[in-house]
N, C-alpha and C positions, 0 to 999 in steps of 0.2 A: 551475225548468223543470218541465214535467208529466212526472210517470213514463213518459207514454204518447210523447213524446218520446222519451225514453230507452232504451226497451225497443228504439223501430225503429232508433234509432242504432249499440244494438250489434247487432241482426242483421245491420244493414247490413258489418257490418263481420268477422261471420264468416265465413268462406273457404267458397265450396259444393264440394262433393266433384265429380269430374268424373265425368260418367255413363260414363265405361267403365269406373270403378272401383266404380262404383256398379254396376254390370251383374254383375262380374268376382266381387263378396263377396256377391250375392244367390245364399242359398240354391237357386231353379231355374238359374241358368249353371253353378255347383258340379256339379249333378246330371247337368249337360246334359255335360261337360264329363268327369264320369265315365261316363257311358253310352258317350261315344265311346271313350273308351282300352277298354269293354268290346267293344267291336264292332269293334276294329283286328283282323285279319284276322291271322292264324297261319300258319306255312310251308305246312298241309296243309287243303287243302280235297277234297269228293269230292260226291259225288250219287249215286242210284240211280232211275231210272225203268221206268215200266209203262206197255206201250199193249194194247190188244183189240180186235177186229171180229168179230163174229157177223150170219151172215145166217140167213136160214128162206124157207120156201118150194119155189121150182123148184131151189132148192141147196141144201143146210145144210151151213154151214163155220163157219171161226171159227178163229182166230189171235189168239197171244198174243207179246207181246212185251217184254224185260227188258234194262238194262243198268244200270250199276253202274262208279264211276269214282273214283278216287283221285289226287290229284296232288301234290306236293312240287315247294315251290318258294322256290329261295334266289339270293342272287348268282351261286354257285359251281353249284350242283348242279340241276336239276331230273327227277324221274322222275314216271312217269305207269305208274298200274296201271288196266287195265278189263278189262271183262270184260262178252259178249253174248248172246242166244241166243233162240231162237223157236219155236214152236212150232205147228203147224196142220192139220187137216185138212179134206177135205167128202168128201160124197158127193149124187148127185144125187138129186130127187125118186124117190123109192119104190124104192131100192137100201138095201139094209142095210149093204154093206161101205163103205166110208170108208176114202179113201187120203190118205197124210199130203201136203200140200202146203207145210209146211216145219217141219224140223227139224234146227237148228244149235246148235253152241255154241261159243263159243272165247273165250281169254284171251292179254293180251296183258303184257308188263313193257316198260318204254324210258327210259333211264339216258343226261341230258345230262349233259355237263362241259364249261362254260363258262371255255375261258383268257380270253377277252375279249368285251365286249360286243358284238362282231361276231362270233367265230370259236369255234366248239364242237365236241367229237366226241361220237358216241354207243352206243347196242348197243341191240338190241333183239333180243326173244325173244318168242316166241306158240305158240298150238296151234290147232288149231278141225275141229271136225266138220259133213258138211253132206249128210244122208243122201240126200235129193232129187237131190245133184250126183252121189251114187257115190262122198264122198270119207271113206271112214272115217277120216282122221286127217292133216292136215297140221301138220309141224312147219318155226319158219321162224325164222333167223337174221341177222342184218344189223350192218354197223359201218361207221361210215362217220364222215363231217366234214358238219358243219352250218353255213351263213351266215346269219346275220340282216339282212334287206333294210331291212324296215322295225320301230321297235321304239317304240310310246309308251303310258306307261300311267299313266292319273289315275286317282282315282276315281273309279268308277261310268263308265269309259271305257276301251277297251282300242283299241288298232291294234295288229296284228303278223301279219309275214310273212317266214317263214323257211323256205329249200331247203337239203334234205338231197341229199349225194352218198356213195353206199356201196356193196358188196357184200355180195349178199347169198345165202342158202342156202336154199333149202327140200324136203321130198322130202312126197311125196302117197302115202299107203295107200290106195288107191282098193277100192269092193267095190261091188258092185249089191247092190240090196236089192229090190227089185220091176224088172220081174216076174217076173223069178227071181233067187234069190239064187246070186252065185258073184263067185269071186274075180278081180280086175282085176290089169294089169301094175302096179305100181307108178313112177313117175313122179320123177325128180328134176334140181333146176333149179339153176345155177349161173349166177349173173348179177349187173349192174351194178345199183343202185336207184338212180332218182332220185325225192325225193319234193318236199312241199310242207305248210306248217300254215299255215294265214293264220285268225285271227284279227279280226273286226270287231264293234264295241259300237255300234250306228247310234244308239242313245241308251239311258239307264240302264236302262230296260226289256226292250229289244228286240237280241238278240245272237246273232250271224251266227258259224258256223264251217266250217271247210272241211280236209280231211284225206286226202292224198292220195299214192298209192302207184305208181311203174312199173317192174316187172323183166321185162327183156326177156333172153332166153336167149341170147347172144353163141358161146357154145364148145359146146355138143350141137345138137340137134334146135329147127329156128326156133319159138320158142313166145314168148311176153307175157304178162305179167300186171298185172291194173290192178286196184288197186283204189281207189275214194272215197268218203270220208261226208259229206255234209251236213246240218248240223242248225242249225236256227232254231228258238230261246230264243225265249217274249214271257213276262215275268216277272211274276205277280197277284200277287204277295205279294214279299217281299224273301227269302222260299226256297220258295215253289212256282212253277214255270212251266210253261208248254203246250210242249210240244215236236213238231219236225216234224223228222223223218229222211229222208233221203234216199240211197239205198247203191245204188251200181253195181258188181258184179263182172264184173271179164272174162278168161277163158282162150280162149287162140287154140287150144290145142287142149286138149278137156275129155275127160272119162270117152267112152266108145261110149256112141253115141245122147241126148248130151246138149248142150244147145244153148250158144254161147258166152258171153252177155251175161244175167246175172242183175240184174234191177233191186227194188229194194223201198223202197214209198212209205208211212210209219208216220207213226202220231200220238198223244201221249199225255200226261201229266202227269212232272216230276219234282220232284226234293225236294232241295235244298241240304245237306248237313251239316255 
């Protein structure tokens, strides 16, 4: 018989390896394969971002803007540390003096424990200053029970939506600082919180949050307090993204001479850590 017979008769007859094993021992699926176990995501994740606006002309102003965010997160526990603040002022064409039109700062801590994947309690603790408002210094306390409504998370996909019910504490050092400076009654608030965190990833990109706060004064003086943030993620890189804020504050009753409803509308860059 020809060799050349021969040779095809035993290829024929060696076993071919099956291509997901063959996939599975090539040195790029190894690699591919270790980069992901590098990229699997750790309890603590955080971010810090910066936005700016600068005008000229018939105004010159300018506003800056900073925040800064921490979170842990396990079956059992989750806590969330941030921290915000701004800065700005203008004055009009051909005035030398320039009055600040915002200057805040505040920090926040908030501590879940999760008995079950519906049912939570929490605490939270903050501070913040807001010179514009008259408020030299509010500190503010809360604990309450949390439900989770809605809860789904893939990668590169989130849903969730969960209401807070609590009591909470806060008292206000209030002071005017223009246009004259003196000192305000101080202010304190004892009341029910109901709030809200909803959560939505509209796709891997592009991710929606909403954060929201209501303590309404039940036992002194009729007053409310609202506060919400909204912020819309669109993500250029897999840790820079453009960011859009959205914050509404509201006191039903605020410092003398200052108006109820503070809105501010930001935009900026942030950075994944």
């Amino acid at each position: 018989m020809s060799p050349f017979f021969v040779l095809i008769a035993a290829m024929a007859q060696t076993p071919t390896p099956p291509p997901d094993a063959e996939d599975a021992s090539s040195p790029a699926s190894v690699a591919a394969a270790a980069e992901d176990d590098e990229e699997e995501e750790g309890p603590w994740t955080g971010s810090f971002g910066l936005g700016a606006s600068f005008f000229s002309g018939n105004s010159r102003a300018f506003t800056l803007t900073g925040d800064a965010l921490a979170e842990y997160d396990s079956p059992v526990w989750a806590l969330t540390l941030e921290a915000d603040g701004a800065y700005g002022n203008a004055a009009a064409e051909g005035e030398e003096e320039r009055e600040d039109t915002a200057k805040t700062l505040g920090g926040w801590a908030r501590a879940d424990y999760r008995f079950t994947p519906l049912f939570s309690v929490y605490g939270f603790a903050g501070a913040e200053a807001d010179q514009p408002a008259s408020l030299e210094l509010r500190v503010e306390t809360e604990l309450g029970v949390g439900l989770t409504v809605l809860e789904r998370k893939k990668k590169e996909k989130e849903l969730f939506l969960r209401t807070y019910l609590g009591a909470g504490y806060a008292k206000d050092r209030r002071f005017q600082y223009f246009p004259t400076r003196e000192n305000l009654p101080d202010v304190t608030l004892w009341s029910p919180a109901v709030g809200v965190a909803f959560r939505y990833d509209i796709n891997e990109r592009v991710h929606l949050r909403e954060d929201a706060i209501l303590l309404p004064d039940i036992f002194g003086d009729t007053r409310v307090l609202l506060d919400s943030t909204t912020k819309l993620s669109v993500h250029l890189t897999d840790r820079f993204a453009f960011t859009t804020f959205f914050e509404l504050q509201h006191d039903s009753v605020p410092a003398q001479g200052k108006v109820r409803t503070d809105t501010s509308l930001s935009v900026g860059g942030e950075l994944e850590l």
